[in-house]
Predicted model as a PDB file, atoms N, CA, C, CB and O in Angstrom, pLDDT in the B-factor column:
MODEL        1                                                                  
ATOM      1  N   UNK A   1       0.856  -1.186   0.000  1.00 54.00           N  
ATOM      2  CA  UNK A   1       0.000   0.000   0.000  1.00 54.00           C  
ATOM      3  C   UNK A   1       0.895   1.240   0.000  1.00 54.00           C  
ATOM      4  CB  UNK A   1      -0.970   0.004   1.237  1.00 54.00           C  
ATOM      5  O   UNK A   1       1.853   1.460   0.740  1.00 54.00           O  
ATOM      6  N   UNK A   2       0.306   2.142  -1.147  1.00 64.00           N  
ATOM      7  CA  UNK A   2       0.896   3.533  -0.749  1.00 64.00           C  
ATOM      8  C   UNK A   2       1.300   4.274   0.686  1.00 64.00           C  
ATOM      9  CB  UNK A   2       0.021   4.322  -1.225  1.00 64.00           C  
ATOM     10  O   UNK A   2       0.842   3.939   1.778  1.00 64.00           O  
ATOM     11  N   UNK A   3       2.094   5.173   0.496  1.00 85.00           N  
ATOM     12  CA  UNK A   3       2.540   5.773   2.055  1.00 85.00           C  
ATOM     13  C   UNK A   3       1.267   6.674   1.973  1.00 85.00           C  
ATOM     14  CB  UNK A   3       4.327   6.762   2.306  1.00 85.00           C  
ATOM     15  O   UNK A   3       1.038   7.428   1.027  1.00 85.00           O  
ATOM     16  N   UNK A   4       0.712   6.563   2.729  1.00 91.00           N  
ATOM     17  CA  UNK A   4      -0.716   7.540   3.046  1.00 91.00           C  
ATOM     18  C   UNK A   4      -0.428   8.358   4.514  1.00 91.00           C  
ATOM     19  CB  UNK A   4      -2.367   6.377   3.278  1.00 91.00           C  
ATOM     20  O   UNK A   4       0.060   7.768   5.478  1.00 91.00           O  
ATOM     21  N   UNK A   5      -0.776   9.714   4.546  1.00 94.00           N  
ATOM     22  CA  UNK A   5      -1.261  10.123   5.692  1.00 94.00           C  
ATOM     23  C   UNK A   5      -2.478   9.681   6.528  1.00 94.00           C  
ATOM     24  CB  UNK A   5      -1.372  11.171   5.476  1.00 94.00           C  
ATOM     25  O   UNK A   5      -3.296   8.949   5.972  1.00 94.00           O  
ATOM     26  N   UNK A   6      -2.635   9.972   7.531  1.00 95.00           N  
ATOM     27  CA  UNK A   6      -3.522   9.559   8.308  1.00 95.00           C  
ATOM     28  C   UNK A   6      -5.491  10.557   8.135  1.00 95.00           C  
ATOM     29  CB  UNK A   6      -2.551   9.766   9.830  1.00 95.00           C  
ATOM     30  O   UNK A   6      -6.578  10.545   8.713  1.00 95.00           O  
ATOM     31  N   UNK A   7      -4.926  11.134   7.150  1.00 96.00           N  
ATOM     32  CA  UNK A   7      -5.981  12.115   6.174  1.00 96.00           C  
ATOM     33  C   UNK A   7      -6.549  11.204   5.238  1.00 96.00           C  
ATOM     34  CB  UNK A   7      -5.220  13.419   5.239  1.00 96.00           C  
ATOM     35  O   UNK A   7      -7.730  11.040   4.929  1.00 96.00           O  
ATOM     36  N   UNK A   8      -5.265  10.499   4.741  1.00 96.00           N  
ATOM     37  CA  UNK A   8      -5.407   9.834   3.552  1.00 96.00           C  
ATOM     38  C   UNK A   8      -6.567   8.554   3.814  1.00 96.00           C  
ATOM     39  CB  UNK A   8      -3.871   9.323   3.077  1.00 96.00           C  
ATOM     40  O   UNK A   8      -7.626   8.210   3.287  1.00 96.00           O  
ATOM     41  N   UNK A   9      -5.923   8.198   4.657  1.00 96.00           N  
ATOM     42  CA  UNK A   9      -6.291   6.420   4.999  1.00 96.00           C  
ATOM     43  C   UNK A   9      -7.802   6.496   5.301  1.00 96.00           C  
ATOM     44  CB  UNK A   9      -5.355   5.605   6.612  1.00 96.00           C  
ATOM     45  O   UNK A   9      -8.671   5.903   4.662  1.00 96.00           O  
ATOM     46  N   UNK A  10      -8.033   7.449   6.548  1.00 96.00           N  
ATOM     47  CA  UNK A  10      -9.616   7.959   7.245  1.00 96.00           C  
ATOM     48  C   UNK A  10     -10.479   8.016   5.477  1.00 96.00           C  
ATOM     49  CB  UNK A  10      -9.502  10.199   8.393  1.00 96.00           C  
ATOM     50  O   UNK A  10     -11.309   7.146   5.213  1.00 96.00           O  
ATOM     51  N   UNK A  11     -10.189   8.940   4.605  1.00 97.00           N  
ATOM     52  CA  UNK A  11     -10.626   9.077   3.432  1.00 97.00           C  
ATOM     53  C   UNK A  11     -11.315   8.156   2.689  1.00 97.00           C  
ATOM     54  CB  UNK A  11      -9.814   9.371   2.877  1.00 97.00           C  
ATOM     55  O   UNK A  11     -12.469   8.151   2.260  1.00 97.00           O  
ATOM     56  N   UNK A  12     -10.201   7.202   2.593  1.00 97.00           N  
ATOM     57  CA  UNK A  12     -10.212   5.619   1.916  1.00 97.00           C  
ATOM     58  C   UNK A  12     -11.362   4.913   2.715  1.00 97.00           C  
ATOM     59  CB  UNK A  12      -8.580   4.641   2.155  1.00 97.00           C  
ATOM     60  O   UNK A  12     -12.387   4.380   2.292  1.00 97.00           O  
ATOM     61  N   UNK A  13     -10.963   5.044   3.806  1.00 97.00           N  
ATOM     62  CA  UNK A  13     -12.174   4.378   4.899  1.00 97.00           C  
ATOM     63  C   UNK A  13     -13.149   4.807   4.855  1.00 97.00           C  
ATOM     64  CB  UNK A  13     -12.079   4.420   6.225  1.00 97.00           C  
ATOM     65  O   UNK A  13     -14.039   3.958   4.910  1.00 97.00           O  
ATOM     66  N   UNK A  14     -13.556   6.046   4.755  1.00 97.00           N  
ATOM     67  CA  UNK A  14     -15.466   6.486   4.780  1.00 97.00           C  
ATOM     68  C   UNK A  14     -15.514   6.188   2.935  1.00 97.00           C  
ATOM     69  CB  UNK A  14     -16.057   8.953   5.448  1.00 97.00           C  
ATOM     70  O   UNK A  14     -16.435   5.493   2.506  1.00 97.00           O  
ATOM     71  N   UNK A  15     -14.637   6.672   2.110  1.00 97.00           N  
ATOM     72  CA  UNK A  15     -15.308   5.659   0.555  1.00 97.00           C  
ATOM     73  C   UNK A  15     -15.934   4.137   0.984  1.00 97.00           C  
ATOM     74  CB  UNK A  15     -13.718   5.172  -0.784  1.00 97.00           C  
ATOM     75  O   UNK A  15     -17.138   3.879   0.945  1.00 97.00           O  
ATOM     76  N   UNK A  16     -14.833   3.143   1.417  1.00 96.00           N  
ATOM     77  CA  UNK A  16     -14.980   2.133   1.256  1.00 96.00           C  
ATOM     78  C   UNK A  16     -16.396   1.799   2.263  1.00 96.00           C  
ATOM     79  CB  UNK A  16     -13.673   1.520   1.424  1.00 96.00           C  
ATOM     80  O   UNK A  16     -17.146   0.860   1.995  1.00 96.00           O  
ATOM     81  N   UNK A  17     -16.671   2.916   3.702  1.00 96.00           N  
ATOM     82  CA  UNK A  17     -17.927   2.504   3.558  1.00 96.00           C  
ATOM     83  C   UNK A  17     -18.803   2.499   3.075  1.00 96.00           C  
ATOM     84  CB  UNK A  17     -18.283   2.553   3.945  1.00 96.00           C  
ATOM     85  O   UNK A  17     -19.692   1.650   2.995  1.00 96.00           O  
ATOM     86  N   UNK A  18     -18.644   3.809   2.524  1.00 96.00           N  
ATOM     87  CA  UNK A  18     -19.938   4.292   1.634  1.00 96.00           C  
ATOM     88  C   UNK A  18     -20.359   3.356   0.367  1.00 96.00           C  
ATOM     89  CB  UNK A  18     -19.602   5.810   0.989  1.00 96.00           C  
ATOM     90  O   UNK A  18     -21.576   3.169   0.349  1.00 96.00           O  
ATOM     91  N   UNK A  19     -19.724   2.784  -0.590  1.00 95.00           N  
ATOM     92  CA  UNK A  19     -19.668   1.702  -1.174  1.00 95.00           C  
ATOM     93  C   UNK A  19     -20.378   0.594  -0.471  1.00 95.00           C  
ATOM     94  CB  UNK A  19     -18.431   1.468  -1.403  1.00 95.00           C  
ATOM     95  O   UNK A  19     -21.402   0.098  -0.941  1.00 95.00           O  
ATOM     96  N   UNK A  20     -19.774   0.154   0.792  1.00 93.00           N  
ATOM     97  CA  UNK A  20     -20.635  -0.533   1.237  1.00 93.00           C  
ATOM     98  C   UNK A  20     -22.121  -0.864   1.509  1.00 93.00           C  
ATOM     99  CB  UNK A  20     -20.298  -0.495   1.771  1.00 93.00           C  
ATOM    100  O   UNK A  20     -22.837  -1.849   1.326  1.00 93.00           O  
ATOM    101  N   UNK A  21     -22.319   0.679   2.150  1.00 94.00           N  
ATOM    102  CA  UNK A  21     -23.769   1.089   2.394  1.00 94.00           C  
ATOM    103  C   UNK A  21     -24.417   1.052   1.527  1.00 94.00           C  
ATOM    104  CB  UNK A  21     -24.041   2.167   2.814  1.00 94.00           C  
ATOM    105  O   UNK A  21     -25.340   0.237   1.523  1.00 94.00           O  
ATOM    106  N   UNK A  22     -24.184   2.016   0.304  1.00 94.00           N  
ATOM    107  CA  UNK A  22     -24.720   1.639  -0.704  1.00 94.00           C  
ATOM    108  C   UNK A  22     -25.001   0.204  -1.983  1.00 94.00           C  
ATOM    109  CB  UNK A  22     -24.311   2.436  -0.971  1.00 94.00           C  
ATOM    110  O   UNK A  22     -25.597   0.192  -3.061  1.00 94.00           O  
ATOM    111  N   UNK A  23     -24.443  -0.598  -1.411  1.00 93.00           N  
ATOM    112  CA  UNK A  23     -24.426  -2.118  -2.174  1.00 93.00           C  
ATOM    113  C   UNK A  23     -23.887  -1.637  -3.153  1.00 93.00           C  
ATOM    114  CB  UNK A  23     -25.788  -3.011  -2.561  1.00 93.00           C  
ATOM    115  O   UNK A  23     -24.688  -1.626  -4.087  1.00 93.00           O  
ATOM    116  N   UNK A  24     -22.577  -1.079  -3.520  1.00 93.00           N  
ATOM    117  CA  UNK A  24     -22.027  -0.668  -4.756  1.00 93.00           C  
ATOM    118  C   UNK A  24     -20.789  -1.791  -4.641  1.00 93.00           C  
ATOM    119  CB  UNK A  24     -21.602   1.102  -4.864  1.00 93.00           C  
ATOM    120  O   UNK A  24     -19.847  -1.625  -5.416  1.00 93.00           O  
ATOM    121  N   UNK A  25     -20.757  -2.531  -4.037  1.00 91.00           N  
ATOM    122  CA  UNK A  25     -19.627  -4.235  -4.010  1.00 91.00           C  
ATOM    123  C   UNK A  25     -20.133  -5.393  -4.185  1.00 91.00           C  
ATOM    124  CB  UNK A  25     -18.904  -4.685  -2.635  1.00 91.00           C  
ATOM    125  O   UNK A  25     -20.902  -5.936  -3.392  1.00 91.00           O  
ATOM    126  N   UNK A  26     -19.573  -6.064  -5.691  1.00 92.00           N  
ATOM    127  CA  UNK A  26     -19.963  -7.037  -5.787  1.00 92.00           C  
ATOM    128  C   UNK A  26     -19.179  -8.055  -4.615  1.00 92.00           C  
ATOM    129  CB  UNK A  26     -19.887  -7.262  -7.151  1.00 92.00           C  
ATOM    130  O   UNK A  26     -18.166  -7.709  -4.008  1.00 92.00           O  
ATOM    131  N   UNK A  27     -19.698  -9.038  -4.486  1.00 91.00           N  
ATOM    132  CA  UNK A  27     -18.874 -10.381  -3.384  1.00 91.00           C  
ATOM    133  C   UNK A  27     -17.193 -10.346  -3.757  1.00 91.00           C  
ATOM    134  CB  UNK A  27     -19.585 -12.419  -3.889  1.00 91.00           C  
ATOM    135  O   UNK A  27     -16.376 -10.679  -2.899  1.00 91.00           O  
ATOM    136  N   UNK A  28     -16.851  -9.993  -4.860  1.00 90.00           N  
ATOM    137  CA  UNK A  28     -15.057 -10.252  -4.526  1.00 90.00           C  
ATOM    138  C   UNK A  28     -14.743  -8.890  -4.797  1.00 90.00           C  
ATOM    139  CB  UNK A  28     -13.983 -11.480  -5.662  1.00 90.00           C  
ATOM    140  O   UNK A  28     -13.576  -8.640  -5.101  1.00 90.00           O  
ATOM    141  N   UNK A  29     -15.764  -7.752  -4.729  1.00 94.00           N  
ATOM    142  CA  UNK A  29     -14.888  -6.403  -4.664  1.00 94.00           C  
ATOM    143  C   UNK A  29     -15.134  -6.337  -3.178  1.00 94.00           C  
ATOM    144  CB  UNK A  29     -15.424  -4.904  -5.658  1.00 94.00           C  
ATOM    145  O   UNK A  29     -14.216  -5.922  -2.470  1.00 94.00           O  
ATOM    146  N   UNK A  30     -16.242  -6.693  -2.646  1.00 94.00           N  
ATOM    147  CA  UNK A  30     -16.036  -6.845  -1.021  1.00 94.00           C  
ATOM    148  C   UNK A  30     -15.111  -7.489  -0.105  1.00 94.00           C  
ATOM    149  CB  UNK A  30     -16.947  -7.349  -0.598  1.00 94.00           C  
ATOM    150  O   UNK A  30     -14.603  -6.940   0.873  1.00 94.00           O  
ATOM    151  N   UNK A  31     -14.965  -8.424  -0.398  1.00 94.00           N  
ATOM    152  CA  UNK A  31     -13.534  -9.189  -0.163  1.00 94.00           C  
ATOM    153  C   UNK A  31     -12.343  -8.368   0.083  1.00 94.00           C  
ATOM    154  CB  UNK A  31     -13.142 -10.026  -1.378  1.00 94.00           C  
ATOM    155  O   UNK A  31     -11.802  -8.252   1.183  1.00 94.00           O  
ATOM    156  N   UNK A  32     -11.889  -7.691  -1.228  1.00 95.00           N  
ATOM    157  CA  UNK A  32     -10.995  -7.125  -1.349  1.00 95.00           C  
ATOM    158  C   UNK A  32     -10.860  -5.808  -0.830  1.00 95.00           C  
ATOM    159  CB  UNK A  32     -10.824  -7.235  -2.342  1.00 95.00           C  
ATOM    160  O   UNK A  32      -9.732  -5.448  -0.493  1.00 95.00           O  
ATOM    161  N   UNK A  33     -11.929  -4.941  -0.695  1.00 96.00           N  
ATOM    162  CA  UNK A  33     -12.293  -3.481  -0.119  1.00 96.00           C  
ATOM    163  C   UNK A  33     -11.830  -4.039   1.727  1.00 96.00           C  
ATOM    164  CB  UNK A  33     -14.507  -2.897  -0.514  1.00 96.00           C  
ATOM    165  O   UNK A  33     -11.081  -3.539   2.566  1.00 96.00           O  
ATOM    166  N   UNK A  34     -12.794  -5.389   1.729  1.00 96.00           N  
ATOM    167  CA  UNK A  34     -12.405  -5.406   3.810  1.00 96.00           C  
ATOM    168  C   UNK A  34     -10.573  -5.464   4.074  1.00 96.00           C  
ATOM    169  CB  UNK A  34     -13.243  -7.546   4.842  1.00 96.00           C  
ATOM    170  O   UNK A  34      -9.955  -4.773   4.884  1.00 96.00           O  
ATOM    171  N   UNK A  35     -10.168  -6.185   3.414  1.00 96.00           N  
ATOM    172  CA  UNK A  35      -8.958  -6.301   2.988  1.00 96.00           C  
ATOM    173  C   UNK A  35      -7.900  -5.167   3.449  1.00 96.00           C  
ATOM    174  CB  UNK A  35      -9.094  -6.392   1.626  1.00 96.00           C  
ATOM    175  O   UNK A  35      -7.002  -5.178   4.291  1.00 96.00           O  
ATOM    176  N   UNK A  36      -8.404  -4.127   2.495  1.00 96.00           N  
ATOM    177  CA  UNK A  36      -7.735  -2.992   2.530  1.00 96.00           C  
ATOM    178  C   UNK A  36      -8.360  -2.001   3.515  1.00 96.00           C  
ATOM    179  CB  UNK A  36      -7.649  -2.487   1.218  1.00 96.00           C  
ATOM    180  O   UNK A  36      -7.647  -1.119   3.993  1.00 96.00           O  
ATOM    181  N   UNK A  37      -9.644  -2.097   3.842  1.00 97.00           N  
ATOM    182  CA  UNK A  37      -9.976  -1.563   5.269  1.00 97.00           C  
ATOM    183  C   UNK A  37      -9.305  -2.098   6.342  1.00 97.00           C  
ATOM    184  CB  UNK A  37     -11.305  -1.737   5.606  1.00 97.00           C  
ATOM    185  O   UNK A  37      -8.895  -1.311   7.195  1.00 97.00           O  
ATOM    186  N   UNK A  38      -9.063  -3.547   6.505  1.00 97.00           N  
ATOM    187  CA  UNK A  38      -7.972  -3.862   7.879  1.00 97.00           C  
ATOM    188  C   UNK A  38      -6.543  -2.993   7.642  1.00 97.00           C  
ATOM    189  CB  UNK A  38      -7.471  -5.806   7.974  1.00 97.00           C  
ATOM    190  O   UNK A  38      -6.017  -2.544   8.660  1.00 97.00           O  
ATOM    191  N   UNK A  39      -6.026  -2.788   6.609  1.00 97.00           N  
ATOM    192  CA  UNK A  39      -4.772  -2.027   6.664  1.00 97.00           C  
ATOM    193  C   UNK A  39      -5.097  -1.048   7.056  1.00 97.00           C  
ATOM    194  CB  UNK A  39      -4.027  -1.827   5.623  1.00 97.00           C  
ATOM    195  O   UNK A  39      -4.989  -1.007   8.282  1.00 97.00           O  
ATOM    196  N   UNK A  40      -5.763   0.535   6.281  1.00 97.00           N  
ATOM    197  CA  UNK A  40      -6.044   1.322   7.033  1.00 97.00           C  
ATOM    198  C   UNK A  40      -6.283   1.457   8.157  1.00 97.00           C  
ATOM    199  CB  UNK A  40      -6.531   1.618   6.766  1.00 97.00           C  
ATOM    200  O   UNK A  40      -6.004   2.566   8.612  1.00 97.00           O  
ATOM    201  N   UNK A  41      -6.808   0.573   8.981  1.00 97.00           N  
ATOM    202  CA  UNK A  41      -7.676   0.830   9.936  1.00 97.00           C  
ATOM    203  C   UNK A  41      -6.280   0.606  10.842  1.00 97.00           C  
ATOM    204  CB  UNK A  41      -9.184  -0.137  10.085  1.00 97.00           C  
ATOM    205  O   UNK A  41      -5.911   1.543  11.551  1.00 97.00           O  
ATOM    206  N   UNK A  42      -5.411  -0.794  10.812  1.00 97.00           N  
ATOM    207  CA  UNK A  42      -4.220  -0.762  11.353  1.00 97.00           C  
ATOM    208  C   UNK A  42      -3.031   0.839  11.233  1.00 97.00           C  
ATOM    209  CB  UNK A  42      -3.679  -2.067  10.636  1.00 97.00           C  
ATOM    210  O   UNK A  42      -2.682   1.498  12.213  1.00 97.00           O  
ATOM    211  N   UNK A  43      -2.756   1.031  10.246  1.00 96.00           N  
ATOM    212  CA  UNK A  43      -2.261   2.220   9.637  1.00 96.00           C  
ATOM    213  C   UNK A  43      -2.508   3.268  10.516  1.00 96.00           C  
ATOM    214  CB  UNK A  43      -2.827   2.495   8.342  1.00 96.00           C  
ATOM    215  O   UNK A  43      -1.558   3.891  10.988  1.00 96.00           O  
ATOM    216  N   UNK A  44      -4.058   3.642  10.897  1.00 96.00           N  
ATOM    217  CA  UNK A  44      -4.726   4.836  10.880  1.00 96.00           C  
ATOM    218  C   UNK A  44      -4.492   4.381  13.093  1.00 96.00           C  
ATOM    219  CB  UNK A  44      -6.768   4.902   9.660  1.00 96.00           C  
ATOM    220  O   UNK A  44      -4.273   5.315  13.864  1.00 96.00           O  
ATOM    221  N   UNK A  45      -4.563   3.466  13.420  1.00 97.00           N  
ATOM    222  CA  UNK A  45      -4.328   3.211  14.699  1.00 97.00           C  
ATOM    223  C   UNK A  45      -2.707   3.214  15.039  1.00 97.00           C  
ATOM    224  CB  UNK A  45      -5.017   1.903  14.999  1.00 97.00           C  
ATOM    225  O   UNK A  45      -2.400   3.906  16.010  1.00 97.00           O  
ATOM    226  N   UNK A  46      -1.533   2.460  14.293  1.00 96.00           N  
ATOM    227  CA  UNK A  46      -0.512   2.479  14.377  1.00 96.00           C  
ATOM    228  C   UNK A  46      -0.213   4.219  14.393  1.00 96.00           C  
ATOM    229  CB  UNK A  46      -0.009   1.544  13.385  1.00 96.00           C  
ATOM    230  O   UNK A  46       0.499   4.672  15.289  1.00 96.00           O  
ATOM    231  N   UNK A  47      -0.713   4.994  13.509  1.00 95.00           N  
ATOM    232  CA  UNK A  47      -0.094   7.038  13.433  1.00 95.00           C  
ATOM    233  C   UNK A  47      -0.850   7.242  14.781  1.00 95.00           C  
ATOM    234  CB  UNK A  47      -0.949   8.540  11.686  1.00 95.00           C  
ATOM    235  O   UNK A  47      -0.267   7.956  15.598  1.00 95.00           O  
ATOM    236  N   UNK A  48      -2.140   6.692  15.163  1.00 96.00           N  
ATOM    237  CA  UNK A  48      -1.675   7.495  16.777  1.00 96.00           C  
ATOM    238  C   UNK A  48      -1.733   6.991  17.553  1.00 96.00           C  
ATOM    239  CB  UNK A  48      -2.217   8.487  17.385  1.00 96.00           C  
ATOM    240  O   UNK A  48      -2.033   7.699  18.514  1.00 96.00           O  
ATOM    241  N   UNK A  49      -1.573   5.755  17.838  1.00 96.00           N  
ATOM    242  CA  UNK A  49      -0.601   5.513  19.065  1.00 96.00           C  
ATOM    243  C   UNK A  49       0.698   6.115  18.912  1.00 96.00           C  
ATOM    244  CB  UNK A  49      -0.342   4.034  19.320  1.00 96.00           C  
ATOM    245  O   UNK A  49       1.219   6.685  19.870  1.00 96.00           O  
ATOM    246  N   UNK A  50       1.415   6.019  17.503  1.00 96.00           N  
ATOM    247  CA  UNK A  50       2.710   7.121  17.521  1.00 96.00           C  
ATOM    248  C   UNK A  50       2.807   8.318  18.299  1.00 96.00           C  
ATOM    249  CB  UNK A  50       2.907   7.687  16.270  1.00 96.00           C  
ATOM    250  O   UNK A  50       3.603   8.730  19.143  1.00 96.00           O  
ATOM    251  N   UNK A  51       1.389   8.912  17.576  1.00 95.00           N  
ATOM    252  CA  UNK A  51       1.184  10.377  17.525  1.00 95.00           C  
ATOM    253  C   UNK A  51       1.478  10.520  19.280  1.00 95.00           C  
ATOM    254  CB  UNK A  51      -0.595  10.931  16.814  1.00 95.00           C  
ATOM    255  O   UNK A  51       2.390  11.102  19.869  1.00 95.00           O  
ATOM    256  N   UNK A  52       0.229   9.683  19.848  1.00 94.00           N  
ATOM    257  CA  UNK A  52       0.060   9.932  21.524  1.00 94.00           C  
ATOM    258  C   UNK A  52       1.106   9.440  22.182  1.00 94.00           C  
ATOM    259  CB  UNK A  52      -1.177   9.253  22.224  1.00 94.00           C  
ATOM    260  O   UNK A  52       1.349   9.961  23.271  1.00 94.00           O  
ATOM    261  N   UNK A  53       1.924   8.406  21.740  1.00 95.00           N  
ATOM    262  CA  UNK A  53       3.502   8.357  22.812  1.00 95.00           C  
ATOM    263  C   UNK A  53       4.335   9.675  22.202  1.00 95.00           C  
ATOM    264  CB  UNK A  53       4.754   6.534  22.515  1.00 95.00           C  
ATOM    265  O   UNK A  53       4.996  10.177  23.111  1.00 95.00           O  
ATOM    266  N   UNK A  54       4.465  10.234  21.204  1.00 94.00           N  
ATOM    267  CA  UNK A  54       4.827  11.563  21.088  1.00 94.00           C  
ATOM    268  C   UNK A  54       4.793  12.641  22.547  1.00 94.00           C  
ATOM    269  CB  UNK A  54       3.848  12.041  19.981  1.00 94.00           C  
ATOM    270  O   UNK A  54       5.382  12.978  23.574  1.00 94.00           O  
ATOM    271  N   UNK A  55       3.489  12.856  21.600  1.00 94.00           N  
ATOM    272  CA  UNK A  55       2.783  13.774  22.967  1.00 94.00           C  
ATOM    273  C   UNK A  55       3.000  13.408  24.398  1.00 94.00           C  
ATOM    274  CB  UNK A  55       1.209  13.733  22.935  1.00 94.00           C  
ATOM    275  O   UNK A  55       3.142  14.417  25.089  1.00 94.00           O  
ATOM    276  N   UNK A  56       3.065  12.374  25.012  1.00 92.00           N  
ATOM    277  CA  UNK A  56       3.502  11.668  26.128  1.00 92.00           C  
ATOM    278  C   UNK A  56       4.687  11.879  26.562  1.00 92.00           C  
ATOM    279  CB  UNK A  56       3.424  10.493  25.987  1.00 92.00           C  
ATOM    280  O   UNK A  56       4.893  12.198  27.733  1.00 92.00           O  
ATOM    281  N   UNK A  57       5.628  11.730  25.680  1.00 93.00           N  
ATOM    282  CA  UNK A  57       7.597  12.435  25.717  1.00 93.00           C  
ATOM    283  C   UNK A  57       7.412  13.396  26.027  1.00 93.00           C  
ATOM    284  CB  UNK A  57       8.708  12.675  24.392  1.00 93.00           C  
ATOM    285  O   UNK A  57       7.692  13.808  27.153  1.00 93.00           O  
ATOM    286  N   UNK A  58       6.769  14.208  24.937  1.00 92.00           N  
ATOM    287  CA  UNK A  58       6.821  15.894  25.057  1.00 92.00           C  
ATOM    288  C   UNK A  58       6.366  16.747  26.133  1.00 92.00           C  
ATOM    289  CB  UNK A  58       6.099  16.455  24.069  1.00 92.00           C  
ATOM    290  O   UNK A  58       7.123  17.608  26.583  1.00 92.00           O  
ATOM    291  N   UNK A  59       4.994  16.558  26.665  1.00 91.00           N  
ATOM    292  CA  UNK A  59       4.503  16.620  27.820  1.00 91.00           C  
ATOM    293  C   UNK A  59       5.192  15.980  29.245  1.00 91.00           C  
ATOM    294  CB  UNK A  59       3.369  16.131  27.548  1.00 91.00           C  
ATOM    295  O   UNK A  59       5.008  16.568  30.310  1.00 91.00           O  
ATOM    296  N   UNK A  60       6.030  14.679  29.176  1.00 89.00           N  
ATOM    297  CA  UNK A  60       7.353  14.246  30.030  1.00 89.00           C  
ATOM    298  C   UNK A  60       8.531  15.153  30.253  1.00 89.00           C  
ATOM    299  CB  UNK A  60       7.975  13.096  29.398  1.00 89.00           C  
ATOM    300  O   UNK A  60       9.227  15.383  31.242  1.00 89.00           O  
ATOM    301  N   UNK A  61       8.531  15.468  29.372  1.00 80.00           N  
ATOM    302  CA  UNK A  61      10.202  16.512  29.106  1.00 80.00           C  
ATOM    303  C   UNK A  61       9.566  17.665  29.804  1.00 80.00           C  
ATOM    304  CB  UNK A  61      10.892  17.063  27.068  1.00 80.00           C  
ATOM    305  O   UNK A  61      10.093  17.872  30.897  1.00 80.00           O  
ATOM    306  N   UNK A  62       8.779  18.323  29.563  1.00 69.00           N  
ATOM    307  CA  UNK A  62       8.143  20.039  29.566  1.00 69.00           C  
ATOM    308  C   UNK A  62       8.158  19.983  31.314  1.00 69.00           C  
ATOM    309  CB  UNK A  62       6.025  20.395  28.617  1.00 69.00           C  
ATOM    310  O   UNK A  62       8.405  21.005  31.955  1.00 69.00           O  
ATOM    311  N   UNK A  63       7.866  18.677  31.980  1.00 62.00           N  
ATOM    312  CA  UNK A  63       7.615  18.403  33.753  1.00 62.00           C  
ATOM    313  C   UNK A  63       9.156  19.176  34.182  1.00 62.00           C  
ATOM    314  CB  UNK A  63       7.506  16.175  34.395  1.00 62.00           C  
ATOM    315  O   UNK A  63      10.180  18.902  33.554  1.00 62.00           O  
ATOM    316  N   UNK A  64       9.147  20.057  35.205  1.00 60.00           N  
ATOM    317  CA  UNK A  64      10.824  20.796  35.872  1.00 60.00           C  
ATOM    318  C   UNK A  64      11.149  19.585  37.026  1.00 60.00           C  
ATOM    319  CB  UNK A  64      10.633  22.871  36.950  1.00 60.00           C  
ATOM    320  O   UNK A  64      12.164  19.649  37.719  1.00 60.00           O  
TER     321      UNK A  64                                                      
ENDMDL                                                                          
END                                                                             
């Protein structure tokens, strides 16, 4: 998968529901859409837990 931002991925994810909702997936484009929703969804959880042990350092350090 492309390097996506975390803009990117969320994006991909409300298409691929919307597709859903709308019955616009046949049985092996569904397949393949959940597919690539588990990555995002990993992706889009992996940038913030990053994001929040970030913030966690930073807010650590800033303590006198």
């Amino acid at each position: 998968m492309e390097k996506l931002n975390y803009e990117e991925a969320v994006a991909q994810l409300e298409a691929i529901v919307r597709k859903m909702e709308n019955d616009q997936l046949d049985i092996d484009s569904l397949t393949d859409q959940l597919k690539k929703a588990q990555t995002l969804i990993r992706l889009c959880k992996d940038k913030l837990t990053k994001t929040d042990e970030e913030i966690q350092k930073i807010l650590g350090e800033e303590k006198p």
